[in-house]
Each structure stands twice: as structure tokens, then as C-alpha cells.
Biotite code that builds the C-alpha atoms (Angstrom):
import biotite.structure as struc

atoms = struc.array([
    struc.Atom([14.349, -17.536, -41.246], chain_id="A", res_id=1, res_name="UNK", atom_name="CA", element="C"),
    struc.Atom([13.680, -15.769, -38.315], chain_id="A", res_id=2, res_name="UNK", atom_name="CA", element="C"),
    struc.Atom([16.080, -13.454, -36.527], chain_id="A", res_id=3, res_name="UNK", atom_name="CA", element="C"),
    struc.Atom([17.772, -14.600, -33.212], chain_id="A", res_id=4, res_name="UNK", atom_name="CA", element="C"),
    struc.Atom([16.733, -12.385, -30.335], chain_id="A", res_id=5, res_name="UNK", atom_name="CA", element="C"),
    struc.Atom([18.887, -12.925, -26.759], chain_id="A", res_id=6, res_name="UNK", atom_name="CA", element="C"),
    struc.Atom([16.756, -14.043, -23.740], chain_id="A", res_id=7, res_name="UNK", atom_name="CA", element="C"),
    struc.Atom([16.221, -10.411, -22.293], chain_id="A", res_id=8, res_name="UNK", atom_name="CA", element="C"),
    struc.Atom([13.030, -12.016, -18.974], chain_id="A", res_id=9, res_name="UNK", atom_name="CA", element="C"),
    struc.Atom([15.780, -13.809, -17.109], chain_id="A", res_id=10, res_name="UNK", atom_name="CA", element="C"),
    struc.Atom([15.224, -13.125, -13.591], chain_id="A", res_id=11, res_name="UNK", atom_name="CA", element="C"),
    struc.Atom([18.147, -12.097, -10.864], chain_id="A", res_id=12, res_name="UNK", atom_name="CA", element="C"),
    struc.Atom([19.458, -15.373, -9.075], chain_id="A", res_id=13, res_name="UNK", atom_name="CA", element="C"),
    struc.Atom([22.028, -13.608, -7.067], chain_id="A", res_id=14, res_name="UNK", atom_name="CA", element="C"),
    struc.Atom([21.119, -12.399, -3.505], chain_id="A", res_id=15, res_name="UNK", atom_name="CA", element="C"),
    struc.Atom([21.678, -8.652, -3.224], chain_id="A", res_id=16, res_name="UNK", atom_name="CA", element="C"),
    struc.Atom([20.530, -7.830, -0.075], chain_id="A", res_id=17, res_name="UNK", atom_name="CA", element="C"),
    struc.Atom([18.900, -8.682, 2.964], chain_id="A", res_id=18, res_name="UNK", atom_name="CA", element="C"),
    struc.Atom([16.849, -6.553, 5.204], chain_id="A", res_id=19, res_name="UNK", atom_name="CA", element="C"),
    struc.Atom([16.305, -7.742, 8.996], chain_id="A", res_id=20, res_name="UNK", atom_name="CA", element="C"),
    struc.Atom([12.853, -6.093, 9.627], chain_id="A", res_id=21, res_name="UNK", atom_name="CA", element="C"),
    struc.Atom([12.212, -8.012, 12.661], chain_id="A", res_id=22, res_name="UNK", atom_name="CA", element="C"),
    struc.Atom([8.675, -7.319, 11.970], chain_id="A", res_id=23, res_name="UNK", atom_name="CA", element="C"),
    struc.Atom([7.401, -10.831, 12.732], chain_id="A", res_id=24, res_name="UNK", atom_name="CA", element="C"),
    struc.Atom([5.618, -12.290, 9.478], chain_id="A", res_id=25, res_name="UNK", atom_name="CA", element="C"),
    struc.Atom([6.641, -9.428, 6.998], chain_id="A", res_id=26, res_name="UNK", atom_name="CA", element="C"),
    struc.Atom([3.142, -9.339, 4.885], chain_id="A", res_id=27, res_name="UNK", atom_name="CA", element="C"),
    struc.Atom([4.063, -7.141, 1.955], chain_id="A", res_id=28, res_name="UNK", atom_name="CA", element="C"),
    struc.Atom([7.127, -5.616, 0.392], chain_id="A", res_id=29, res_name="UNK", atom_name="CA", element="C"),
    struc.Atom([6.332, -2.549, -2.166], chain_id="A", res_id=30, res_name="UNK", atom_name="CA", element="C"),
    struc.Atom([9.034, -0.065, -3.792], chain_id="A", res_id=31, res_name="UNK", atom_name="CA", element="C"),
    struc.Atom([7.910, 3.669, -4.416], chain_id="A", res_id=32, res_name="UNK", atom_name="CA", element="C"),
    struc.Atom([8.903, 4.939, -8.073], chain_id="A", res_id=33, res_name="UNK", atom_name="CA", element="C"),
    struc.Atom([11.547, 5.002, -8.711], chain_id="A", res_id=34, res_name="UNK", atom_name="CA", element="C"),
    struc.Atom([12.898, 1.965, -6.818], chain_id="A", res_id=35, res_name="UNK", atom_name="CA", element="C"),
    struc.Atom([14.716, 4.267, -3.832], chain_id="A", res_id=36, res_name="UNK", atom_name="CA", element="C"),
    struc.Atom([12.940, 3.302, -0.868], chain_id="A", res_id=37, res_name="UNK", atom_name="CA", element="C"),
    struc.Atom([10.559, 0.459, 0.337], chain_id="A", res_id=38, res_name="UNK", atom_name="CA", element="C"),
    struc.Atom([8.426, -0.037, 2.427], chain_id="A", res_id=39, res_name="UNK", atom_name="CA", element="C"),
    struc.Atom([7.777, -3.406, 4.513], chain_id="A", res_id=40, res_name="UNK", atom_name="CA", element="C"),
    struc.Atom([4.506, -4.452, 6.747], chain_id="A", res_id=41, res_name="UNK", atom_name="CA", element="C"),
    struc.Atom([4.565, -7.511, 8.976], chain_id="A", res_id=42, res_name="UNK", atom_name="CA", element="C"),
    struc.Atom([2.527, -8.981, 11.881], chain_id="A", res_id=43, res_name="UNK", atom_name="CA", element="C"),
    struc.Atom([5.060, -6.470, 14.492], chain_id="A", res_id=44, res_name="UNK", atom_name="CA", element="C"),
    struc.Atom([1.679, -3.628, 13.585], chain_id="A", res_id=45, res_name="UNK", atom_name="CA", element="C"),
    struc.Atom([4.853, -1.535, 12.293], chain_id="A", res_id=46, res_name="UNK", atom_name="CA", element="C"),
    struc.Atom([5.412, -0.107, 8.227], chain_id="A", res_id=47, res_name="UNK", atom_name="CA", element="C"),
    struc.Atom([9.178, 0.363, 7.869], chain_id="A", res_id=48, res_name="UNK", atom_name="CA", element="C"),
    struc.Atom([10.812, 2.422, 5.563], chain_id="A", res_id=49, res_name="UNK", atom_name="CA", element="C"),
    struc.Atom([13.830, 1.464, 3.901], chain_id="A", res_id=50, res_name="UNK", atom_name="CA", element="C"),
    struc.Atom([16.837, 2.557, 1.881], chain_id="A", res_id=51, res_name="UNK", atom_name="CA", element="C"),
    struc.Atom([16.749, -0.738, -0.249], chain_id="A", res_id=52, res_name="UNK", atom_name="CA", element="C"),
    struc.Atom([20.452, -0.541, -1.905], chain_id="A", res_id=53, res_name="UNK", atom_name="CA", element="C"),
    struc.Atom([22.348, 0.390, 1.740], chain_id="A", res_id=54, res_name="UNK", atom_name="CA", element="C"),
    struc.Atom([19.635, -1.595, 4.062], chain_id="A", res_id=55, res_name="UNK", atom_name="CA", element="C"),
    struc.Atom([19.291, 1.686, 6.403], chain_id="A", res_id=56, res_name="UNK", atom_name="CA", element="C"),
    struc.Atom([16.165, 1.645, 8.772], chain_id="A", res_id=57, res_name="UNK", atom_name="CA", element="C"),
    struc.Atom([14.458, 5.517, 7.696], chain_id="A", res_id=58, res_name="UNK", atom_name="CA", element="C"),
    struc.Atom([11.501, 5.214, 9.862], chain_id="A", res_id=59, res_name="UNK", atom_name="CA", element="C"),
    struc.Atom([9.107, 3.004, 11.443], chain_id="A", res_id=60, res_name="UNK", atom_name="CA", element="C"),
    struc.Atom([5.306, 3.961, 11.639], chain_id="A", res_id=61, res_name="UNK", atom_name="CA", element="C"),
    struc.Atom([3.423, 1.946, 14.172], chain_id="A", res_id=62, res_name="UNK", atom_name="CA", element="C"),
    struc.Atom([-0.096, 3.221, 14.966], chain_id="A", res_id=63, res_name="UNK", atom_name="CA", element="C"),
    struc.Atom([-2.060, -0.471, 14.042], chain_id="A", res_id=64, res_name="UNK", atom_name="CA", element="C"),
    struc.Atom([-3.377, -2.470, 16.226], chain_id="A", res_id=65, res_name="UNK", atom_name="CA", element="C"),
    struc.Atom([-3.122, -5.780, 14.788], chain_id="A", res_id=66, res_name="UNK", atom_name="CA", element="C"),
    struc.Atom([-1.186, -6.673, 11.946], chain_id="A", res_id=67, res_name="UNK", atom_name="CA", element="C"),
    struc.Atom([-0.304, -4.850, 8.710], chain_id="A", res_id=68, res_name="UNK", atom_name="CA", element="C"),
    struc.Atom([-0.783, -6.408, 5.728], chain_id="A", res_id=69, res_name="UNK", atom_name="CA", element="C"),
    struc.Atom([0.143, -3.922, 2.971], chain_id="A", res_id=70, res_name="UNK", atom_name="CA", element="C"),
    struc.Atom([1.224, -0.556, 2.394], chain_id="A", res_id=71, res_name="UNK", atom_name="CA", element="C"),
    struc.Atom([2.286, 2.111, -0.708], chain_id="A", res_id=72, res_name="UNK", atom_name="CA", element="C"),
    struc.Atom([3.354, 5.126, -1.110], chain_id="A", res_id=73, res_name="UNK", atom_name="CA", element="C"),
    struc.Atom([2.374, 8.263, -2.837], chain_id="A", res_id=74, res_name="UNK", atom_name="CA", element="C"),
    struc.Atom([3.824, 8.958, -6.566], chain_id="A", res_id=75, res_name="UNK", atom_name="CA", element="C"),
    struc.Atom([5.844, 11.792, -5.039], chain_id="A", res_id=76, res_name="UNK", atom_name="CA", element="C"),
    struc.Atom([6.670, 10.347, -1.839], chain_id="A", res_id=77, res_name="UNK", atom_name="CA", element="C"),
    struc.Atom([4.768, 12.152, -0.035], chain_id="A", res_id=78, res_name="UNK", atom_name="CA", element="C"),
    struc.Atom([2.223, 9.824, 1.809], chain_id="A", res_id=79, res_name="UNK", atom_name="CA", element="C"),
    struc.Atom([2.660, 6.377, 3.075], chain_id="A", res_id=80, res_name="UNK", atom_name="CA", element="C"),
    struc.Atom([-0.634, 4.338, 3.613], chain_id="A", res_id=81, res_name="UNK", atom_name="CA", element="C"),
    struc.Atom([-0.906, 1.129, 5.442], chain_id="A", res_id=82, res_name="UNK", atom_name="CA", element="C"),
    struc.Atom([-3.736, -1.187, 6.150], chain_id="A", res_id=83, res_name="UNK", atom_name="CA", element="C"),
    struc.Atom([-4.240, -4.516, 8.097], chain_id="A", res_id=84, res_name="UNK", atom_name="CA", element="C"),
    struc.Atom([-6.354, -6.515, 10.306], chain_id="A", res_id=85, res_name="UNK", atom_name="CA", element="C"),
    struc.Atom([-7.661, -3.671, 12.980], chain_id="A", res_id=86, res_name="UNK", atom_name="CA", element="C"),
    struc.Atom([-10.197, -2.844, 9.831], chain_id="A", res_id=87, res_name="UNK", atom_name="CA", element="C"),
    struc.Atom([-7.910, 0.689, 9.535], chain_id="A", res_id=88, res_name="UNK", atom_name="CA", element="C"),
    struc.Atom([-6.409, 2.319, 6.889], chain_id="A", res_id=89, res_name="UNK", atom_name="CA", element="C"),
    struc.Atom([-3.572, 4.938, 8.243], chain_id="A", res_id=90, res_name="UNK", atom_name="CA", element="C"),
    struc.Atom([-2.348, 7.673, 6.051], chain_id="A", res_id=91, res_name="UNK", atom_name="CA", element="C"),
    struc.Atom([1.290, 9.067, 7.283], chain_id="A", res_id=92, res_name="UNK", atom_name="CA", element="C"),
    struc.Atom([2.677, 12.395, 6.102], chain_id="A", res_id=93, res_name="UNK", atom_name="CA", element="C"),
    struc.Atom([6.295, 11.890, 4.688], chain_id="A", res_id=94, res_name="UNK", atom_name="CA", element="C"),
    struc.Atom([7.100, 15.310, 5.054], chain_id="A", res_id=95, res_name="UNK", atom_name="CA", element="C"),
    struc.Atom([6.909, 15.222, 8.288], chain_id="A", res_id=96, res_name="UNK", atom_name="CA", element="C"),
    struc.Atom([8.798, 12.122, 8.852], chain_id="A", res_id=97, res_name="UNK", atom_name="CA", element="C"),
    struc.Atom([11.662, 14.134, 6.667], chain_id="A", res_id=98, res_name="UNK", atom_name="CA", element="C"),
    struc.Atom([11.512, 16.916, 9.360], chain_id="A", res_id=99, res_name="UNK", atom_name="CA", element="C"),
    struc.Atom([14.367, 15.168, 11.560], chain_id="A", res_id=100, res_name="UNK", atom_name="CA", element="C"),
    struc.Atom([12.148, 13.296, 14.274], chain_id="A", res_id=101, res_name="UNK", atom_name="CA", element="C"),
    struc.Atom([13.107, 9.573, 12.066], chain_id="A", res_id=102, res_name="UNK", atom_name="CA", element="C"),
    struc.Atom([16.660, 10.376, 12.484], chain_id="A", res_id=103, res_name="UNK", atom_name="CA", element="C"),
    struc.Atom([16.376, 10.456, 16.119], chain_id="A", res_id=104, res_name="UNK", atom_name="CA", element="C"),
    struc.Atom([16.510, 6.850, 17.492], chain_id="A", res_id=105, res_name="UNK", atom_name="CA", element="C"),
    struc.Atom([14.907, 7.790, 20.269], chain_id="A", res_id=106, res_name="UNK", atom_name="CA", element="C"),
    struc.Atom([11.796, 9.366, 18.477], chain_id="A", res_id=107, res_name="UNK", atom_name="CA", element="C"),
    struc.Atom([10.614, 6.531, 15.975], chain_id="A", res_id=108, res_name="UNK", atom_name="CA", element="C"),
    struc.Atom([7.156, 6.553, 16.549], chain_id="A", res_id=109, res_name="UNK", atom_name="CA", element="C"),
    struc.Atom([4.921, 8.965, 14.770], chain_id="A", res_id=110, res_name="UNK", atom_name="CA", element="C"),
    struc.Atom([0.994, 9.247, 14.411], chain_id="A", res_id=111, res_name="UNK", atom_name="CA", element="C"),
    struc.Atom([-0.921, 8.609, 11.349], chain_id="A", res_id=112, res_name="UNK", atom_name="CA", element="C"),
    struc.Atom([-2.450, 12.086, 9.997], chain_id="A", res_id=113, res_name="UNK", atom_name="CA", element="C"),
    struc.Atom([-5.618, 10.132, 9.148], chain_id="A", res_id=114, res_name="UNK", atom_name="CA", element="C"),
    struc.Atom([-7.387, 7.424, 10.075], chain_id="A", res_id=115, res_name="UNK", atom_name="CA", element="C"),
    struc.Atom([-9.762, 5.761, 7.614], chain_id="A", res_id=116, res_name="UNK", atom_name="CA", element="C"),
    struc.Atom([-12.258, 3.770, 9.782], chain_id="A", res_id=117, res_name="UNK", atom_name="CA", element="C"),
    struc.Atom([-15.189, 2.281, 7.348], chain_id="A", res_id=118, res_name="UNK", atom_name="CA", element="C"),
    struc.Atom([-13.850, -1.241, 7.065], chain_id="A", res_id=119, res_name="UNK", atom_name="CA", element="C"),
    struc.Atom([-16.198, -3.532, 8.961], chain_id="A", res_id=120, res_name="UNK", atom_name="CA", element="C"),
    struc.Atom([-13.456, -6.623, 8.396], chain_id="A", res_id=121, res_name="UNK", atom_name="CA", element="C"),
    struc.Atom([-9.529, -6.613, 7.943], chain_id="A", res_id=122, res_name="UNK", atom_name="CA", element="C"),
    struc.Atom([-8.279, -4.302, 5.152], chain_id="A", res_id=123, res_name="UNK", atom_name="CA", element="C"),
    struc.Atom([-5.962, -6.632, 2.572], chain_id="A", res_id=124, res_name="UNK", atom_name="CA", element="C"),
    struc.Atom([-4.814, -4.176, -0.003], chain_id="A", res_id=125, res_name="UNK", atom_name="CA", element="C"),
    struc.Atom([-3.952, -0.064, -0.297], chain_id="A", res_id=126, res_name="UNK", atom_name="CA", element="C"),
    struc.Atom([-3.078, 1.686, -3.201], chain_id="A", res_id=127, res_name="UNK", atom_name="CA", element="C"),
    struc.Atom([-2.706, 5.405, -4.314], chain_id="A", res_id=128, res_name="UNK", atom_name="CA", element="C"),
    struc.Atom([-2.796, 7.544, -7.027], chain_id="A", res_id=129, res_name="UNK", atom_name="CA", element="C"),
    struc.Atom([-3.232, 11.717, -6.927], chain_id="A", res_id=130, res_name="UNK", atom_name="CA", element="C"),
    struc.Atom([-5.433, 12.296, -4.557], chain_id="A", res_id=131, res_name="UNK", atom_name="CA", element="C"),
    struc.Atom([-7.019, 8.909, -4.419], chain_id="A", res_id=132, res_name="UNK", atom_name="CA", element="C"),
    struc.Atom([-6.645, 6.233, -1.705], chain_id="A", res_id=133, res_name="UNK", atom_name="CA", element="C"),
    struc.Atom([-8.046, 2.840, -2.607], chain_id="A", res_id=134, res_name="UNK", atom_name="CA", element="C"),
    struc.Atom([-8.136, -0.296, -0.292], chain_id="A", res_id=135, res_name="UNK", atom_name="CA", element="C"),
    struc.Atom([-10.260, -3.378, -0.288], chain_id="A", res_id=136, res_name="UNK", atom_name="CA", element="C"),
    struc.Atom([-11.340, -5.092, 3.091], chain_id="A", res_id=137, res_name="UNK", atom_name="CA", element="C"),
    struc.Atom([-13.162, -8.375, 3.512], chain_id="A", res_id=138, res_name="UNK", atom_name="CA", element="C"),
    struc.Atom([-16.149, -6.887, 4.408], chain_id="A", res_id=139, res_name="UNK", atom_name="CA", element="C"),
    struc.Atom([-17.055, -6.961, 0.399], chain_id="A", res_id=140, res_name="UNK", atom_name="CA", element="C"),
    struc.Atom([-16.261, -3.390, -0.217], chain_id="A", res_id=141, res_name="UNK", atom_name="CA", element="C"),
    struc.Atom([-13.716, -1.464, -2.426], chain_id="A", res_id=142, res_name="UNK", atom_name="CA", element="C"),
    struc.Atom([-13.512, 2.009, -1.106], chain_id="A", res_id=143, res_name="UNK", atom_name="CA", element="C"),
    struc.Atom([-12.045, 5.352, -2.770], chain_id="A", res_id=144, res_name="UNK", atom_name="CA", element="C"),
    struc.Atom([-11.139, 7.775, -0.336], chain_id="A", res_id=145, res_name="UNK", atom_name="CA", element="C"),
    struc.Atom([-10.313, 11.812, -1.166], chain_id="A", res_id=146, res_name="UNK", atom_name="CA", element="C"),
    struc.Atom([-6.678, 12.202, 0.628], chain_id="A", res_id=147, res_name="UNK", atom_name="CA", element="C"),
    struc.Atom([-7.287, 15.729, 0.692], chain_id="A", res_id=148, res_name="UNK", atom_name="CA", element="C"),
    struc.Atom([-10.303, 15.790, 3.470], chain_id="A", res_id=149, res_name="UNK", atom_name="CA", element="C"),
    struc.Atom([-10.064, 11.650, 4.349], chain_id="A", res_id=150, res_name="UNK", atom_name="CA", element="C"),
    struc.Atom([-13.722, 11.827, 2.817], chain_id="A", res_id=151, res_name="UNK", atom_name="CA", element="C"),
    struc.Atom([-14.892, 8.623, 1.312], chain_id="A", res_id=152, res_name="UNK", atom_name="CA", element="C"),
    struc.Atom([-16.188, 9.439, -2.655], chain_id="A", res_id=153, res_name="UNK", atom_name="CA", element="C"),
    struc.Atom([-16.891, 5.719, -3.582], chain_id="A", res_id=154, res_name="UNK", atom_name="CA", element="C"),
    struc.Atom([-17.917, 2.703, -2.007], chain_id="A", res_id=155, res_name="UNK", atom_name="CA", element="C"),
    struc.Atom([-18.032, -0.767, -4.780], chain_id="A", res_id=156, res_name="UNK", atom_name="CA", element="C"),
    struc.Atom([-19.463, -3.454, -3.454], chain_id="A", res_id=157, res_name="UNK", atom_name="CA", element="C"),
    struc.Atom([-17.414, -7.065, -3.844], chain_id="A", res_id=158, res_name="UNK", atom_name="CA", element="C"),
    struc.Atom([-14.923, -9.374, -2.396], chain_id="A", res_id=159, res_name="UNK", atom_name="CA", element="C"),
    struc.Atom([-11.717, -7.216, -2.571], chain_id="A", res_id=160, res_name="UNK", atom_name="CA", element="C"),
    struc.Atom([-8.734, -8.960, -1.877], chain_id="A", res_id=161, res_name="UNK", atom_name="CA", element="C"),
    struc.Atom([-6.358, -6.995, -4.145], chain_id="A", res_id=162, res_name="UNK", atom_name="CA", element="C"),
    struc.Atom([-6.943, -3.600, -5.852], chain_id="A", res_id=163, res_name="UNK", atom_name="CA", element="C"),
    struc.Atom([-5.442, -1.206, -7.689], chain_id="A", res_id=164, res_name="UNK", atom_name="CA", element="C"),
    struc.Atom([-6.031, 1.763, -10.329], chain_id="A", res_id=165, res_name="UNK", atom_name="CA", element="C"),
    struc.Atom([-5.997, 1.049, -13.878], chain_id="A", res_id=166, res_name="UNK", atom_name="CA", element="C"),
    struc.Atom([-3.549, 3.307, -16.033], chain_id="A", res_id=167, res_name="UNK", atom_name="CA", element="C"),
    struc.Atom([-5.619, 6.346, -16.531], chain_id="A", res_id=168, res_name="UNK", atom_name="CA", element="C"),
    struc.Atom([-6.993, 6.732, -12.612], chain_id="A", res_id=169, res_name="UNK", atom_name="CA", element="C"),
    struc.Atom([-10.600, 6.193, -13.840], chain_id="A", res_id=170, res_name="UNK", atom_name="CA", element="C"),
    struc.Atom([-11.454, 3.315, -12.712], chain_id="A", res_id=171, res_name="UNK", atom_name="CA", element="C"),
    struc.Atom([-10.474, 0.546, -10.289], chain_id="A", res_id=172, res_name="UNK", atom_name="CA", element="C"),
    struc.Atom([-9.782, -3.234, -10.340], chain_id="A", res_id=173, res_name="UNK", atom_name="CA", element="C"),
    struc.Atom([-10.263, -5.550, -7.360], chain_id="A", res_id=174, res_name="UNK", atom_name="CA", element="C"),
    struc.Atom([-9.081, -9.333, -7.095], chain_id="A", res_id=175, res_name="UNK", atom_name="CA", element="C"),
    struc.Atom([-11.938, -11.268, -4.850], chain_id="A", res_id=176, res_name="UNK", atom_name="CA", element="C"),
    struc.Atom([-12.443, -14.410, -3.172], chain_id="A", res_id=177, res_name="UNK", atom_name="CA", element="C"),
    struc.Atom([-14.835, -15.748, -5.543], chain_id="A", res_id=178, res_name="UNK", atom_name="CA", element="C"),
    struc.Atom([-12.425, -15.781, -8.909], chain_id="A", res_id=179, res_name="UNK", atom_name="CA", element="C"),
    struc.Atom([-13.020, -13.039, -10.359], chain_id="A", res_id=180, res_name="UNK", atom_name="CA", element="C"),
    struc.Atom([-11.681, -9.639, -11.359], chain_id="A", res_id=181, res_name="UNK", atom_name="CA", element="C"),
    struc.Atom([-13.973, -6.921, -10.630], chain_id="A", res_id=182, res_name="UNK", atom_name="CA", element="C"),
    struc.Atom([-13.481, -3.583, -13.043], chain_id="A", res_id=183, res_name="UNK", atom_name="CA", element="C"),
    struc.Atom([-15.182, -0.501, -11.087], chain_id="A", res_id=184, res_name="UNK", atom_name="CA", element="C"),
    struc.Atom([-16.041, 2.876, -13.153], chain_id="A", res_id=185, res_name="UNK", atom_name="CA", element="C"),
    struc.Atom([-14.905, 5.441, -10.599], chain_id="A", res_id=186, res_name="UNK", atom_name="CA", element="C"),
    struc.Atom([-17.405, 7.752, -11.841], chain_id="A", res_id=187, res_name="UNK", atom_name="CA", element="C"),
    struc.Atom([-20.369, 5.697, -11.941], chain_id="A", res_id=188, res_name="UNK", atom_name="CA", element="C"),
    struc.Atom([-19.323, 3.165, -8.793], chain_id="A", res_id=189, res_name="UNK", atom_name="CA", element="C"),
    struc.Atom([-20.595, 0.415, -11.545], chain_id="A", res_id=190, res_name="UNK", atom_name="CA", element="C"),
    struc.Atom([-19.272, -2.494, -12.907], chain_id="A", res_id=191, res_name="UNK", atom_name="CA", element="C"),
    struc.Atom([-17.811, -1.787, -15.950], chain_id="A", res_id=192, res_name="UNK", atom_name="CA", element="C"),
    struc.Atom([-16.696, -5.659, -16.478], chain_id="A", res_id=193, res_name="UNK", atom_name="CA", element="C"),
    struc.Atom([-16.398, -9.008, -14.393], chain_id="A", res_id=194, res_name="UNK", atom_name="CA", element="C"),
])
């Protein structure tokens, strides 16, 4: 007979923590890496930073000017970019946030270092990887963006509601409105698969 394995996918059930954003509606909650900070976006227009396992306010990036409805940060913590219903995408640099200004109460409002202005309808998702910025807007377009120059490389036409880089950063996947899952080859801008 078969071996007995222990249940290893229960989920947490006690409450660890709570975090008073005061952000209003708070529309997305996303960890960087290695699970030591988060980031929260509500309907405030504000992206908070977080120490997630003492609940200390870093920083607060407002700059939107309607709500935010998601935000990420880069693999090495270096850029945080937000995007929401004023049809931007924002790109904050990290290192200067870590150049004293967050620490200052007084001082917790910082400009984005780009602004990423293409979206003819409210941006719903962000996501980054290398030098890549993806976000999908309801105006039926997946965009790739070069971080380096704020250049945009790709444009892939669909519903994005969701998106995201597969595994390997070559090519994207985007959630739309009409049920499916749209695979985009980066290189190409083509539908690889539906």
C-alpha cells in the first residue's frame, strides 16, 4: 500500500499582523523577494512601503491622480512601479528613497523618475523583470516598456486585465475580459497561444 505523506498545503489561520494603511480601498498587496517588504496601493493615489514582520511605514509615494490599483517591485529592490486609474504607470527609484528623505516625517512625498503615459484607459496590472516593465490597461493593450530610457519596445494588442512574465522573460501572459489567457512572444509581439 501506499505510503502516508502529512498534509504539508495547509494554509496559516492565525492573524499575524495587521497593517493600518489608511489608504482608502487598499487595491493590491505584493511582497518583493524575498518576503522583506511590501508594498500596498489603495484608492488614497498613495503606494506604501512596508516592513511586513514589524508593521513600520518606510515610505509613501503619491504622484497618481486617481487611484492605484497595483504595484511591484524590482528583483533587487531597486524600482517600485505603480499603476491605476489616471491611465499612468510611475516608476520610483528606491535608491533614492534609501537616501534619508523617507525617514524624515516631514519629507514623505517623492516624485516618480518616470512617467509612462501610453494608456488610453486605467492601467490594472504592473509587473517587472530586468529591465522590463509590463502593465496592461483597459484600453486592449499589453505594453513592454525599456526601464532604462522609459521607451516603449512592445505594444500586444488584447484585453489585459492581469499580466505577468513567464519564467524565462521571453514572453508575456495577460488575463482579459473576454476569458482568455493571452501568451505574447516578446520578440515577435505575436500570439504565441490563446
Amino acid at each position: 500500500m501506499g505510503e502516508s505523506h502529512p498534509d504539508t498545503t495547509t494554509l496559516p489561520s492565525k492573524l499575524e499582523r495587521v497593517l493600518e494603511c489608511k489608504q482608502g480601498a487598499v487595491r493590491a498587496v505584493r511582497f518583493n523577494v524575498d518576503g522583506g517588504y511590501c508594498l500596498t496601493c489603495g484608492s488614497d493615489k498613495s503606494v506604501k512601503l512596508w516592513n511586513p514582520h514589524t508593521g513600520a511605514l518606510l515610505c509613501t509615494f503619491a504622484g497618481h491622480g486617481y487611484e492605484v490599483l497595483d504595484a511591484r517591485g524590482s528583483a533587487d529592490n531597486s524600482l517600485v512601479v505603480s499603476g491605476g486609474l489616471d491611465k499612468s504607470v510611475m516608476v520610483w527609484d528606491m535608491r533614492l528613497t534609501w537616501a534619508g528623505w523617507c525617514w524624515d516625517l516631514r519629507a514623505r512625498r517623492r516624485d516618480p523618475i518616470q512617467v509612462l503615459d501610453e494608456a488610453k484607459d486605467s492601467v490594472m496590472s504592473v509587473s517587472v523583470a530586468g529591465h522590463e516593465l509590463l502593465s496592461a490597461s483597459l484600453d486592449c493593450n499589453t505594453r513592454v516598456y525599456d526601464l532604462r530610457n522609459g521607451r516603449l519596445t512592445a505594444n500586444c494588442l488584447g484585453q489585459g486585465i492581469e499580466c505577468c512574465f513567464n519564467d524565462r522573460d521571453t514572453h508575456v501572459f495577460s488575463g482579459s475580459e473576454d476569458g482568455h489567457v493571452y501568451c505574447w512572444d516578446l520578440i515577435t509581439s505575436n500570439i504565441s497561444y490563446k
